[in-house]
mmCIF file of the N, C-alpha and C atoms, coordinates in Angstrom:
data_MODEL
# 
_entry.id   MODEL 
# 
loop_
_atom_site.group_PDB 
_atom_site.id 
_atom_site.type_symbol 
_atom_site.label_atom_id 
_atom_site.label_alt_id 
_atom_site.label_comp_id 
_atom_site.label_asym_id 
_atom_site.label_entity_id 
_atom_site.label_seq_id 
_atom_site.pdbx_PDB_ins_code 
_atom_site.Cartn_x 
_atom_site.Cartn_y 
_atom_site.Cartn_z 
_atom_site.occupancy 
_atom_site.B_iso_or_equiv 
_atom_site.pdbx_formal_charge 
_atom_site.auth_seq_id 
_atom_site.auth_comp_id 
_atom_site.auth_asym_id 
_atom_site.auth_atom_id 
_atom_site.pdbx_PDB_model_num 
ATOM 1   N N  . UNK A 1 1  ? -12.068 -1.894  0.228   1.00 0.00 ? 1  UNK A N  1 
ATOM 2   C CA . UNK A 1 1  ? -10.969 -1.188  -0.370  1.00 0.00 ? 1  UNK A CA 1 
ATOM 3   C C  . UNK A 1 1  ? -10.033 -2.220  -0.981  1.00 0.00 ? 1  UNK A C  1 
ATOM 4   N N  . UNK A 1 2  ? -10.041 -2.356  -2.378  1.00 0.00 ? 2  UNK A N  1 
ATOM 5   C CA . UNK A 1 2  ? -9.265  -3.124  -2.599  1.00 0.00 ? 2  UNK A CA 1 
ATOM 6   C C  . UNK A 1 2  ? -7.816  -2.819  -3.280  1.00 0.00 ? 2  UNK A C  1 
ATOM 7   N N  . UNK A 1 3  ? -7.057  -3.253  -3.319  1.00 0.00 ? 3  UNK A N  1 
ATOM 8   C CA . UNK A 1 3  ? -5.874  -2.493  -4.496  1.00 0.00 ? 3  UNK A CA 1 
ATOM 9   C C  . UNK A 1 3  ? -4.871  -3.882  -4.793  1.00 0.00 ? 3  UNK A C  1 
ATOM 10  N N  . UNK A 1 4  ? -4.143  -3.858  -5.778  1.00 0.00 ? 4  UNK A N  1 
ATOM 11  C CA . UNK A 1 4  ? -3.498  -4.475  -6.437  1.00 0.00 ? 4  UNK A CA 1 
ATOM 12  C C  . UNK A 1 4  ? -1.904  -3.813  -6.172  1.00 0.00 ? 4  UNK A C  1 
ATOM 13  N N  . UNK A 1 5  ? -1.103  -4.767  -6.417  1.00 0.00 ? 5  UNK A N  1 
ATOM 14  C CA . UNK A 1 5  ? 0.185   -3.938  -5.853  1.00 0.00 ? 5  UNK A CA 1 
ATOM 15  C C  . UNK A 1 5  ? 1.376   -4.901  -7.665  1.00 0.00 ? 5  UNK A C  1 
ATOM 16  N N  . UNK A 1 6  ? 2.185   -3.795  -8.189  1.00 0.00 ? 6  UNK A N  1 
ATOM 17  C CA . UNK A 1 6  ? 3.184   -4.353  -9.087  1.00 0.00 ? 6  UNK A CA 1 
ATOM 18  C C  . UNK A 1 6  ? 4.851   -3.744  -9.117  1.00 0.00 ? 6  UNK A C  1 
ATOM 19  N N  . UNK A 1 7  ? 5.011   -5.217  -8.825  1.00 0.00 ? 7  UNK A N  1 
ATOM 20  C CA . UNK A 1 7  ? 6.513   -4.734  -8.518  1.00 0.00 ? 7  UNK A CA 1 
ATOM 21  C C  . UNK A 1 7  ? 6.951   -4.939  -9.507  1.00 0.00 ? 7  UNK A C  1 
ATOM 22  N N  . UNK A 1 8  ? 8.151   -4.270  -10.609 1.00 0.00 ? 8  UNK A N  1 
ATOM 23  C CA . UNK A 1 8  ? 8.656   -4.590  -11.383 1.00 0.00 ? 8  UNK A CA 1 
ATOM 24  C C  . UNK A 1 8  ? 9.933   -4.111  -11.618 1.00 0.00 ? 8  UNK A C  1 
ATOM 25  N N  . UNK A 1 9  ? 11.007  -5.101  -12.092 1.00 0.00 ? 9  UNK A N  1 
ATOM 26  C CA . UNK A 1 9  ? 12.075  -4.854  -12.219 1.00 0.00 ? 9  UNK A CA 1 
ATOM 27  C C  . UNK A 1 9  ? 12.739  -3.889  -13.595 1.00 0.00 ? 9  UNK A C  1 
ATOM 28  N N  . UNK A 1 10 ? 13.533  -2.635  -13.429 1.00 0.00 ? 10 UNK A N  1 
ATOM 29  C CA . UNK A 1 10 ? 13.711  -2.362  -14.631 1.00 0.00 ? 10 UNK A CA 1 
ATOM 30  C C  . UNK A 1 10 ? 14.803  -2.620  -14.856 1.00 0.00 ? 10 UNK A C  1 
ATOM 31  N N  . UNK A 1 11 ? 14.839  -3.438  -16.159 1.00 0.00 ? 11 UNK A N  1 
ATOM 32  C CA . UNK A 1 11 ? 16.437  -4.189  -16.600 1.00 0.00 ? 11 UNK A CA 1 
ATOM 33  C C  . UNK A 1 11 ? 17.861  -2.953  -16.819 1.00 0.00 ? 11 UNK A C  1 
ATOM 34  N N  . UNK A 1 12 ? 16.933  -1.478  -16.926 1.00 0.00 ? 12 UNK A N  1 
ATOM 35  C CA . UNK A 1 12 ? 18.276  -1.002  -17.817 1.00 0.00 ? 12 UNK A CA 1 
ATOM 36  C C  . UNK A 1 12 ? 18.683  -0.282  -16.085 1.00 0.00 ? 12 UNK A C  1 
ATOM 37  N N  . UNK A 1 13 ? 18.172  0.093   -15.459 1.00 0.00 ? 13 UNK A N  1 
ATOM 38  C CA . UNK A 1 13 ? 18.588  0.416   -14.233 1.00 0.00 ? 13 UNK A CA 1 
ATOM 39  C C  . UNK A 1 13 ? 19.023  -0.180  -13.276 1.00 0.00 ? 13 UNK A C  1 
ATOM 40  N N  . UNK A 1 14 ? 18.152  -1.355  -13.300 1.00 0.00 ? 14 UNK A N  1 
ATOM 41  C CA . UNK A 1 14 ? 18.518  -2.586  -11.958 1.00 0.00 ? 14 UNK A CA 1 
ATOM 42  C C  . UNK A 1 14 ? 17.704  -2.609  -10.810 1.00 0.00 ? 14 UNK A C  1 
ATOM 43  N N  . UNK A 1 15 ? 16.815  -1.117  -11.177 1.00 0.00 ? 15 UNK A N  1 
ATOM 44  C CA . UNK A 1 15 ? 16.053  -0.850  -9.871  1.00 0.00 ? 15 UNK A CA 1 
ATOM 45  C C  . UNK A 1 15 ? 14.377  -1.440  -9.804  1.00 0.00 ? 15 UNK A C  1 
ATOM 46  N N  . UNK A 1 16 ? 14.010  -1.513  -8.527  1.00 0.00 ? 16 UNK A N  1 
ATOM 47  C CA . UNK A 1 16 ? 12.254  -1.882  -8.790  1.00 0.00 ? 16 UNK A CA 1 
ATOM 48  C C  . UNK A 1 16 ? 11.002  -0.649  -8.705  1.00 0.00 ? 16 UNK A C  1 
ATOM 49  N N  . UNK A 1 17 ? 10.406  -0.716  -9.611  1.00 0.00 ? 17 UNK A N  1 
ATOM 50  C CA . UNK A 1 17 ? 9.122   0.231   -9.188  1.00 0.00 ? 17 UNK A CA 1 
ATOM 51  C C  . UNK A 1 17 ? 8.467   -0.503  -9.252  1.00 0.00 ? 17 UNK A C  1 
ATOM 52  N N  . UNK A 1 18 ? 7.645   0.172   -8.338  1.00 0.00 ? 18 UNK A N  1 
ATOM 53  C CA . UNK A 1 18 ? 6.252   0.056   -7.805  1.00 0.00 ? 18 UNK A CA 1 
ATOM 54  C C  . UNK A 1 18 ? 5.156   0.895   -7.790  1.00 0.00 ? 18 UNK A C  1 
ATOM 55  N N  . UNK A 1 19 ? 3.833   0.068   -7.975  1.00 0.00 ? 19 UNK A N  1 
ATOM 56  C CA . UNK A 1 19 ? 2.681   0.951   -8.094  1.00 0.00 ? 19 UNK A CA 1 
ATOM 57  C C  . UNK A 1 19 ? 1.580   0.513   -7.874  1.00 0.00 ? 19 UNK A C  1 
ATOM 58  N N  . UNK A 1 20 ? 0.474   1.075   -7.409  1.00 0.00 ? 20 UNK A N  1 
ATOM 59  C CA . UNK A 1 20 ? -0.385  0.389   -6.650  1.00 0.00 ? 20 UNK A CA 1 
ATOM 60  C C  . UNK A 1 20 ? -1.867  1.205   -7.482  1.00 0.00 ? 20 UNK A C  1 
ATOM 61  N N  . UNK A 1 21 ? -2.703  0.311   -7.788  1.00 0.00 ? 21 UNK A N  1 
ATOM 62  C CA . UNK A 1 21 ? -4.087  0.543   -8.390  1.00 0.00 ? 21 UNK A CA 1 
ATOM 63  C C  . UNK A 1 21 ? -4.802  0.248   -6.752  1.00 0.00 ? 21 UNK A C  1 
ATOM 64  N N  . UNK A 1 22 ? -5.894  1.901   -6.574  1.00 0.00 ? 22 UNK A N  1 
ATOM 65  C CA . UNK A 1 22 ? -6.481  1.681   -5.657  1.00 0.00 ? 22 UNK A CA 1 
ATOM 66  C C  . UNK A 1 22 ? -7.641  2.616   -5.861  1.00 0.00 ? 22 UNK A C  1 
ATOM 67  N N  . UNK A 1 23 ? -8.780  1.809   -5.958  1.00 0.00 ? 23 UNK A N  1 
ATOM 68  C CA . UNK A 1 23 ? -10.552 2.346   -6.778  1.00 0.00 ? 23 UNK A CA 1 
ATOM 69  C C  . UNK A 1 23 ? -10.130 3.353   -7.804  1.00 0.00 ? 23 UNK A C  1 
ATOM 70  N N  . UNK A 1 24 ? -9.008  2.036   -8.812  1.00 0.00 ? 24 UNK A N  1 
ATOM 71  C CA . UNK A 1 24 ? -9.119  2.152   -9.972  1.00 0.00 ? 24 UNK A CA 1 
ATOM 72  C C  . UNK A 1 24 ? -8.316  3.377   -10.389 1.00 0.00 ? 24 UNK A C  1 
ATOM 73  N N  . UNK A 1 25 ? -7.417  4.113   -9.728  1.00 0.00 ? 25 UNK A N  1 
ATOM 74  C CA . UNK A 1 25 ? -6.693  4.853   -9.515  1.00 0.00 ? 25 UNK A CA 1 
ATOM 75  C C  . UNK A 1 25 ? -5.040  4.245   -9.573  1.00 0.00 ? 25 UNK A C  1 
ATOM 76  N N  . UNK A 1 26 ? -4.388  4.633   -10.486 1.00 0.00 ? 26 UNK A N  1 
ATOM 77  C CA . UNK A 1 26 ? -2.623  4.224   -10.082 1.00 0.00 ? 26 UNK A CA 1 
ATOM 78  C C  . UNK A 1 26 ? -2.028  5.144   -9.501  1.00 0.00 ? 26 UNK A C  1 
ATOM 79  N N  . UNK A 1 27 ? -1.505  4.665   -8.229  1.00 0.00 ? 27 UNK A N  1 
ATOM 80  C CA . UNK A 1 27 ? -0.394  5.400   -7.380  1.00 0.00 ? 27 UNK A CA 1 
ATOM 81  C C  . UNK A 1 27 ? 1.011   5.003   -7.328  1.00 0.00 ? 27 UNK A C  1 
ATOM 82  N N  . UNK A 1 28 ? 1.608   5.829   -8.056  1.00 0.00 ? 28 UNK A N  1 
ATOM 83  C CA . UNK A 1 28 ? 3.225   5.663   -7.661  1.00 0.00 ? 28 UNK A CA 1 
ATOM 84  C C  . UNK A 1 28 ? 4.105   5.236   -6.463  1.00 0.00 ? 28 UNK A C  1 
ATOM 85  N N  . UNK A 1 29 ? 4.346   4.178   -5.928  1.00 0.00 ? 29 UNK A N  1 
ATOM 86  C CA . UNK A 1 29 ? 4.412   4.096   -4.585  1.00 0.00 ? 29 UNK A CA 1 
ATOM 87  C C  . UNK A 1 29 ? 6.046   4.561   -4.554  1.00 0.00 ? 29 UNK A C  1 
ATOM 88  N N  . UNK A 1 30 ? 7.113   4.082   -5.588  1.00 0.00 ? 30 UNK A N  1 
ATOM 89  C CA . UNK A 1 30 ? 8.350   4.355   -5.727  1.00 0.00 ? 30 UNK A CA 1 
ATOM 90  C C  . UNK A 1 30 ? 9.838   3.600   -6.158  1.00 0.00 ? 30 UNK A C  1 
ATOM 91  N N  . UNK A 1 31 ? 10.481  3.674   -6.186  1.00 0.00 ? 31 UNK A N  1 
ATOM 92  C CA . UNK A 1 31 ? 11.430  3.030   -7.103  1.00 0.00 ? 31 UNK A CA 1 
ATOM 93  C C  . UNK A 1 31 ? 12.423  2.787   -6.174  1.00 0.00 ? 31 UNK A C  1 
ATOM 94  N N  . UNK A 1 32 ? 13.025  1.692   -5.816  1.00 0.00 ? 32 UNK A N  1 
ATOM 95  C CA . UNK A 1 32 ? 13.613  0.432   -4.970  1.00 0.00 ? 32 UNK A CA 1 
ATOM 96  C C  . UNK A 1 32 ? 14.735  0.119   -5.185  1.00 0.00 ? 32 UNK A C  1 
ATOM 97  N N  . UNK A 1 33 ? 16.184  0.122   -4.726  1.00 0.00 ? 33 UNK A N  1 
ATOM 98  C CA . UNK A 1 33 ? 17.247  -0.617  -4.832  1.00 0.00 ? 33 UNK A CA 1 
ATOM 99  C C  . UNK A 1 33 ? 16.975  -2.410  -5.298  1.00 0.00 ? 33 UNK A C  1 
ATOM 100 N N  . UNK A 1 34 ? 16.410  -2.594  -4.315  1.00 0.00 ? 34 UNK A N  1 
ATOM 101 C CA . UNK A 1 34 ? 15.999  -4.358  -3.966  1.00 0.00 ? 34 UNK A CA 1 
ATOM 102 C C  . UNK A 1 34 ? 14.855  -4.817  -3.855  1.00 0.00 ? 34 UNK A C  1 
ATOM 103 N N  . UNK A 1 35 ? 14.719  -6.009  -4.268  1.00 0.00 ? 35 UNK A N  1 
ATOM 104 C CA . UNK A 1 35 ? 12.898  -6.332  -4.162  1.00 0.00 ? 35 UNK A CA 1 
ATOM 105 C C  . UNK A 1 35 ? 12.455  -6.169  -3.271  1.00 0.00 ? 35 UNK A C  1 
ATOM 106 N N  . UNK A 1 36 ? 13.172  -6.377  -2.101  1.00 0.00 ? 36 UNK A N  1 
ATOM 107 C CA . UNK A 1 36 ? 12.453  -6.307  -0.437  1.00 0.00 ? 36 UNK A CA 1 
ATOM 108 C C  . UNK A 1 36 ? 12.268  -5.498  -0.168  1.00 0.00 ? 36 UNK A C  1 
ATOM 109 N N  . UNK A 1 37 ? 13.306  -4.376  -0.582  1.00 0.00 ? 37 UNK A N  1 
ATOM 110 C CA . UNK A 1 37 ? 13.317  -2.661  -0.563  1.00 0.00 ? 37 UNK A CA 1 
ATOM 111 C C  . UNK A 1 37 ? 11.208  -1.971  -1.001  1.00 0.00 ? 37 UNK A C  1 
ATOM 112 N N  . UNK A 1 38 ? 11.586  -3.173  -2.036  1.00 0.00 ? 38 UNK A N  1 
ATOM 113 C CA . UNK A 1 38 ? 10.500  -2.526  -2.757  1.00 0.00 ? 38 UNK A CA 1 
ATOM 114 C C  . UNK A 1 38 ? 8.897   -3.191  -2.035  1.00 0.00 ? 38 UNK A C  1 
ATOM 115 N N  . UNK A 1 39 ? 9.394   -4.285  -1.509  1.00 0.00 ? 39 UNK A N  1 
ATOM 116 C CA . UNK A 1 39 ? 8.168   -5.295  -0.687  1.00 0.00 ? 39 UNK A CA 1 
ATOM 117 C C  . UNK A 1 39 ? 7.568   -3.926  0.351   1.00 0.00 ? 39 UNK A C  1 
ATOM 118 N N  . UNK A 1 40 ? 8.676   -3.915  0.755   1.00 0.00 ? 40 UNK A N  1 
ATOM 119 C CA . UNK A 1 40 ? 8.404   -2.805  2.212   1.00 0.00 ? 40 UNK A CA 1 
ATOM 120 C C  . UNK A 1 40 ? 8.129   -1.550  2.262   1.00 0.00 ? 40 UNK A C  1 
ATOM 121 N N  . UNK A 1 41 ? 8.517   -1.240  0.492   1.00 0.00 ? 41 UNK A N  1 
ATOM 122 C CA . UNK A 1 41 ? 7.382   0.102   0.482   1.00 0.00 ? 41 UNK A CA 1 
ATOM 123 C C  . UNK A 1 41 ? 6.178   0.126   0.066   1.00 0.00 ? 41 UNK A C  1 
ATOM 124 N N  . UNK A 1 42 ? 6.295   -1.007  -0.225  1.00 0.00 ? 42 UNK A N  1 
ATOM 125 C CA . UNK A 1 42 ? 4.707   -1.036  -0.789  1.00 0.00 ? 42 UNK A CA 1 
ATOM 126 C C  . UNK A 1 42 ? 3.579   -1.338  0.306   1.00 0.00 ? 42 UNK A C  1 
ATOM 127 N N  . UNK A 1 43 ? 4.291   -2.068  1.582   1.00 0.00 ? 43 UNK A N  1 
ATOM 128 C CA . UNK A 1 43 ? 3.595   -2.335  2.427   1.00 0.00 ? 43 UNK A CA 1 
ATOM 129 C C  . UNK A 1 43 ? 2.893   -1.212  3.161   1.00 0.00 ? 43 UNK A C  1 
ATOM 130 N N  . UNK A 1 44 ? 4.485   -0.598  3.280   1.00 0.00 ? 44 UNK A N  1 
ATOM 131 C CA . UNK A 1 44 ? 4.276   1.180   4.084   1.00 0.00 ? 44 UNK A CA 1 
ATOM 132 C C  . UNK A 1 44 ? 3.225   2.087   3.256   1.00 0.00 ? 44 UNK A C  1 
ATOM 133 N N  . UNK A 1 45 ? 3.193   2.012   2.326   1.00 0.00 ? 45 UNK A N  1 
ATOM 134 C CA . UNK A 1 45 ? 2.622   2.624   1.221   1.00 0.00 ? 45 UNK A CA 1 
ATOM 135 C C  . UNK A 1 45 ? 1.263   2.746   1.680   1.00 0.00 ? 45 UNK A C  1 
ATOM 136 N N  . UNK A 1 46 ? 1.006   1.004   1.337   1.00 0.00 ? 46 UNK A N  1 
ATOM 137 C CA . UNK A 1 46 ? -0.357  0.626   1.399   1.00 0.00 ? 46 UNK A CA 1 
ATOM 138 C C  . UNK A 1 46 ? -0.888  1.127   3.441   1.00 0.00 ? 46 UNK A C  1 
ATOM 139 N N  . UNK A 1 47 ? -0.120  0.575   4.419   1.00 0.00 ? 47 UNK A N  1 
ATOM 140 C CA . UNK A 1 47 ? -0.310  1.030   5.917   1.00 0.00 ? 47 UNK A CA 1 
ATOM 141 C C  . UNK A 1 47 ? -0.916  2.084   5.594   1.00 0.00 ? 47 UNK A C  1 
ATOM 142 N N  . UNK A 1 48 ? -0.270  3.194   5.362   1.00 0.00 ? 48 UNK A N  1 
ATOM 143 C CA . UNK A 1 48 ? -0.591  4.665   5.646   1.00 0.00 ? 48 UNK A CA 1 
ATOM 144 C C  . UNK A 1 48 ? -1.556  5.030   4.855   1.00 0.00 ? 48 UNK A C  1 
ATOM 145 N N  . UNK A 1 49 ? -2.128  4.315   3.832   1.00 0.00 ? 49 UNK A N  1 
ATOM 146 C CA . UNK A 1 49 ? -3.482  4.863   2.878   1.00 0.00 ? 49 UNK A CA 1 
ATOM 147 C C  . UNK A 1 49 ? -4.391  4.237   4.263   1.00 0.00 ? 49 UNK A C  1 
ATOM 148 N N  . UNK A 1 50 ? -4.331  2.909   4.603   1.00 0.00 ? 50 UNK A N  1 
ATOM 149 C CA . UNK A 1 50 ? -5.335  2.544   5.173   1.00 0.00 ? 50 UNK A CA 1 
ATOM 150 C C  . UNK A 1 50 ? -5.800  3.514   6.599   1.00 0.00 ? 50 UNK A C  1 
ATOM 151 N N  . UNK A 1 51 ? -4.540  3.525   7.454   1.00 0.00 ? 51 UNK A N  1 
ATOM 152 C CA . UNK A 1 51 ? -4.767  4.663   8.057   1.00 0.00 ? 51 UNK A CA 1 
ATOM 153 C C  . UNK A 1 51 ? -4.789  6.283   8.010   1.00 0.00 ? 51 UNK A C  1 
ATOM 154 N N  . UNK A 1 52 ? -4.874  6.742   7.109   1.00 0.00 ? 52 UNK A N  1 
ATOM 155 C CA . UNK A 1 52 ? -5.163  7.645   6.087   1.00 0.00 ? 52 UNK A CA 1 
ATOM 156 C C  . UNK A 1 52 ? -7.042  7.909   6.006   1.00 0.00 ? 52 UNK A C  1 
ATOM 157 N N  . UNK A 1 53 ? -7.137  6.424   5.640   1.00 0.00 ? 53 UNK A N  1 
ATOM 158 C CA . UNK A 1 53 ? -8.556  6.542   5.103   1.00 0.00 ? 53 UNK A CA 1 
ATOM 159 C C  . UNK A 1 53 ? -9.320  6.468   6.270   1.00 0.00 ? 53 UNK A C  1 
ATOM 160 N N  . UNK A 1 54 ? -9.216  5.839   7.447   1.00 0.00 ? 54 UNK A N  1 
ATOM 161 C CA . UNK A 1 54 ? -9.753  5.536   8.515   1.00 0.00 ? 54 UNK A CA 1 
ATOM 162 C C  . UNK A 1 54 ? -9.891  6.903   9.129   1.00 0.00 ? 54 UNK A C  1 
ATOM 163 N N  . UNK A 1 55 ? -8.692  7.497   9.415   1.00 0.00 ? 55 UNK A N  1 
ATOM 164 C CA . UNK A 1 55 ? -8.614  8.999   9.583   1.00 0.00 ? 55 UNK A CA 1 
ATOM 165 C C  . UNK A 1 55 ? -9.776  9.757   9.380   1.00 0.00 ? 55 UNK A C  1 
ATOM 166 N N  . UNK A 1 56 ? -9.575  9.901   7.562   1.00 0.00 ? 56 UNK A N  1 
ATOM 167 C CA . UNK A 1 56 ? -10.926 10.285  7.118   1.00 0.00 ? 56 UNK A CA 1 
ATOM 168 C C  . UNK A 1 56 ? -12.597 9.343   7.734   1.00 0.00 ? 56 UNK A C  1 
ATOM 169 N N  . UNK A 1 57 ? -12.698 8.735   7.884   1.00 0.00 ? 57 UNK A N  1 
ATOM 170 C CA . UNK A 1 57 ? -14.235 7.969   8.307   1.00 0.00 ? 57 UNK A CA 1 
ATOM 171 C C  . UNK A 1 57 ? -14.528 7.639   9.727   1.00 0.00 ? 57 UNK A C  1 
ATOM 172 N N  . UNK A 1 58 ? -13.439 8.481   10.742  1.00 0.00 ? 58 UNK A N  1 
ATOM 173 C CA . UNK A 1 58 ? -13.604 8.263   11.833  1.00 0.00 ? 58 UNK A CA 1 
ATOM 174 C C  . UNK A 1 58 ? -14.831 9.078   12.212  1.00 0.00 ? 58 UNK A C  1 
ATOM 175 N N  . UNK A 1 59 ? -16.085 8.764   12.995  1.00 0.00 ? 59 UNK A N  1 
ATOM 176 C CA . UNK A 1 59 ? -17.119 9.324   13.183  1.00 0.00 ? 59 UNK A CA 1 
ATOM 177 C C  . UNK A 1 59 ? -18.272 9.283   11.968  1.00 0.00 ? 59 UNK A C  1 
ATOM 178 N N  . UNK A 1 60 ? -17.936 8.653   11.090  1.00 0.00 ? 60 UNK A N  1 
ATOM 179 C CA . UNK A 1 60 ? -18.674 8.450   10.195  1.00 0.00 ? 60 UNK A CA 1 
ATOM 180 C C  . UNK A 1 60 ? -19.023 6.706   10.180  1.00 0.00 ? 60 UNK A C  1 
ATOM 181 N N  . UNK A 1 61 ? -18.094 5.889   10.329  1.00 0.00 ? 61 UNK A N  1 
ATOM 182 C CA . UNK A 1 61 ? -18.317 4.609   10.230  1.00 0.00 ? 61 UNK A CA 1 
ATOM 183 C C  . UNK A 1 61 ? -18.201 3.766   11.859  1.00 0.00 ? 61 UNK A C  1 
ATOM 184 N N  . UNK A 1 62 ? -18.777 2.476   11.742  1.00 0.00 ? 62 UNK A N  1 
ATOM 185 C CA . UNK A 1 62 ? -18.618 2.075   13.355  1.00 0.00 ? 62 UNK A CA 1 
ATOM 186 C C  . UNK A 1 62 ? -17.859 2.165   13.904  1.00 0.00 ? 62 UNK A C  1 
ATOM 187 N N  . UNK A 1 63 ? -17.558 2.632   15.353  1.00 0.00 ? 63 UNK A N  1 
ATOM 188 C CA . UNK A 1 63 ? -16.186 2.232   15.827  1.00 0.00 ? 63 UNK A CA 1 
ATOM 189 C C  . UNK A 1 63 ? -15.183 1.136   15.733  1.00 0.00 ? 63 UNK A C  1 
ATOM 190 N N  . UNK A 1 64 ? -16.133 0.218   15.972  1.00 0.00 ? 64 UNK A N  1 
ATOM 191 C CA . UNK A 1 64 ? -15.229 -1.129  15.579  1.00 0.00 ? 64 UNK A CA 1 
ATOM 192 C C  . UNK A 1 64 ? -14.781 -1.293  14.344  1.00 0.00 ? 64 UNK A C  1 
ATOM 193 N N  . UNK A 1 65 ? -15.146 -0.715  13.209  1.00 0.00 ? 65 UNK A N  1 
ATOM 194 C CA . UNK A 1 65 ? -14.810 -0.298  11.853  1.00 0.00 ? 65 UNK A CA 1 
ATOM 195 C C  . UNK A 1 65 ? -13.573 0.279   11.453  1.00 0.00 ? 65 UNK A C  1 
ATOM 196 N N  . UNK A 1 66 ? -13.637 1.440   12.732  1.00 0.00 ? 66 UNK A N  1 
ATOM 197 C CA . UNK A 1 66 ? -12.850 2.365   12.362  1.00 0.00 ? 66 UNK A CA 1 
ATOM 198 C C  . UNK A 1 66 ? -11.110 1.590   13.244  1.00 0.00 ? 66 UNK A C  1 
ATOM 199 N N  . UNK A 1 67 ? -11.465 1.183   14.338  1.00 0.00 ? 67 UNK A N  1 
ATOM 200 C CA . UNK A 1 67 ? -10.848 0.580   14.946  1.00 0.00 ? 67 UNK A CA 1 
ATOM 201 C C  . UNK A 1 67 ? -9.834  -0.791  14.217  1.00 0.00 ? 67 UNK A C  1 
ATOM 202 N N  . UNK A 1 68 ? -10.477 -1.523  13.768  1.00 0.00 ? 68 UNK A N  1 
ATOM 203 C CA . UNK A 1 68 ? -9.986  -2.582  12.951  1.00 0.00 ? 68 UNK A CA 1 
ATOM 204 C C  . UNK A 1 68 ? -9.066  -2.037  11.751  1.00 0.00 ? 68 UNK A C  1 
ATOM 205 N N  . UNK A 1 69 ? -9.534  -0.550  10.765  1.00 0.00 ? 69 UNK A N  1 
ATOM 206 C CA . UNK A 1 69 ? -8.670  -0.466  10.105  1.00 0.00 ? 69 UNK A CA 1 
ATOM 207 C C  . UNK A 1 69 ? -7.645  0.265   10.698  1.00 0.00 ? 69 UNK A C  1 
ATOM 208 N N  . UNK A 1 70 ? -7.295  0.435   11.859  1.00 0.00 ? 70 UNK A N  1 
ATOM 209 C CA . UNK A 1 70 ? -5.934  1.166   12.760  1.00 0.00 ? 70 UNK A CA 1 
ATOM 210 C C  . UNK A 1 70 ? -5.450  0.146   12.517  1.00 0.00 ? 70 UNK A C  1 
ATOM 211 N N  . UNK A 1 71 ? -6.108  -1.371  12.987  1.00 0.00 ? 71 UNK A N  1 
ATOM 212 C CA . UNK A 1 71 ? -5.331  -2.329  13.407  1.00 0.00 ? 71 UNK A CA 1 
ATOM 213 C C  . UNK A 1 71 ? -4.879  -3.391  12.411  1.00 0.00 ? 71 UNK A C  1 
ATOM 214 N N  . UNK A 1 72 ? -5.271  -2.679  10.865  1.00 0.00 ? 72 UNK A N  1 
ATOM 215 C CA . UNK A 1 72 ? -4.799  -3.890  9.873   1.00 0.00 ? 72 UNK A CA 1 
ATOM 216 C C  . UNK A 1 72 ? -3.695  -4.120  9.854   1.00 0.00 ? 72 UNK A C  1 
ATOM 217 N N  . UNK A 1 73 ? -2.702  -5.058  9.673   1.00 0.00 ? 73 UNK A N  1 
ATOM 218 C CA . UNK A 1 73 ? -1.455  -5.251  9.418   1.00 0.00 ? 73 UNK A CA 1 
ATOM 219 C C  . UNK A 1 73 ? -1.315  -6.091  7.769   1.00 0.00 ? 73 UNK A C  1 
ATOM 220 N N  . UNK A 1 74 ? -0.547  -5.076  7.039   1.00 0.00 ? 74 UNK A N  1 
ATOM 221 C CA . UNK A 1 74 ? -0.684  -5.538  5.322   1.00 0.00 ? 74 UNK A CA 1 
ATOM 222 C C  . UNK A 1 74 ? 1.069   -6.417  5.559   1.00 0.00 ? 74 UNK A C  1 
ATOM 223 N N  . UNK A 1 75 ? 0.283   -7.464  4.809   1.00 0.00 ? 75 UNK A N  1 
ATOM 224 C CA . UNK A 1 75 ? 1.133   -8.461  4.328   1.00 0.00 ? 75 UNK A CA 1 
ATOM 225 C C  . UNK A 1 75 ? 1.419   -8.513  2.831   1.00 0.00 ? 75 UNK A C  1 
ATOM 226 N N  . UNK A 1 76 ? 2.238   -9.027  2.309   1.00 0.00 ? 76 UNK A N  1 
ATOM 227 C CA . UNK A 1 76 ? 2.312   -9.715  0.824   1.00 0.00 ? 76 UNK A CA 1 
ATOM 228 C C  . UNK A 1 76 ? 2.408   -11.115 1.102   1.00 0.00 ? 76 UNK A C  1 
ATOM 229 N N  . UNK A 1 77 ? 1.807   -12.127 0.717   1.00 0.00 ? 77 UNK A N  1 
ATOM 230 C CA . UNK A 1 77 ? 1.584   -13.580 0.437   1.00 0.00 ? 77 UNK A CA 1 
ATOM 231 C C  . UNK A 1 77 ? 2.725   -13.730 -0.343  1.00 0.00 ? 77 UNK A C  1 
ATOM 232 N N  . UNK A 1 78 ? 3.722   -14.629 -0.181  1.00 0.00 ? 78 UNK A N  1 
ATOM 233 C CA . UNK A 1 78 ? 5.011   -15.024 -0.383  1.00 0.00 ? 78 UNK A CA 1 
ATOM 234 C C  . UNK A 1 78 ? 4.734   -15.567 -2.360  1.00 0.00 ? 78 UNK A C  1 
# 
């Protein structure tokens, strides 16, 4: 599962959106006071698809599979 995450600032507002390409799909994640504002929704964003999706493939994929994506913790690389 891969996805791409873009934060961007809009000059005439001041505010950040965000949006996330995921299998090629853009998702609106949402629009941010502050960059960090916006770091941390994107993180949350991204959390809850993963456990979302796991949701969906529980009993379908290995346990330890399914298990590991409970237990991802999404970062952004500084």
């Amino acid at each position: 599962m891969e996805a791409d995450t873009n934060i961007v600032l809009n000059n005439t507002t001041g505010k950040y959106g965000v949006t996330m390409s995921i299998l090629g799909k853009n998702e609106d994640v949402g629009t941010f006071d502050t960059e960090e504002e916006a770091r941390q929704g994107y993180i949350d964003y991204k959390q809850d698809y993963i456990w979302n999706y796991a949701k969906k493939c529980k009993g379908k994929v290995p346990h330890k599979t399914y298990e590991a994506m409970m237990n991802w913790v999404v970062e952004i690389a500084a």
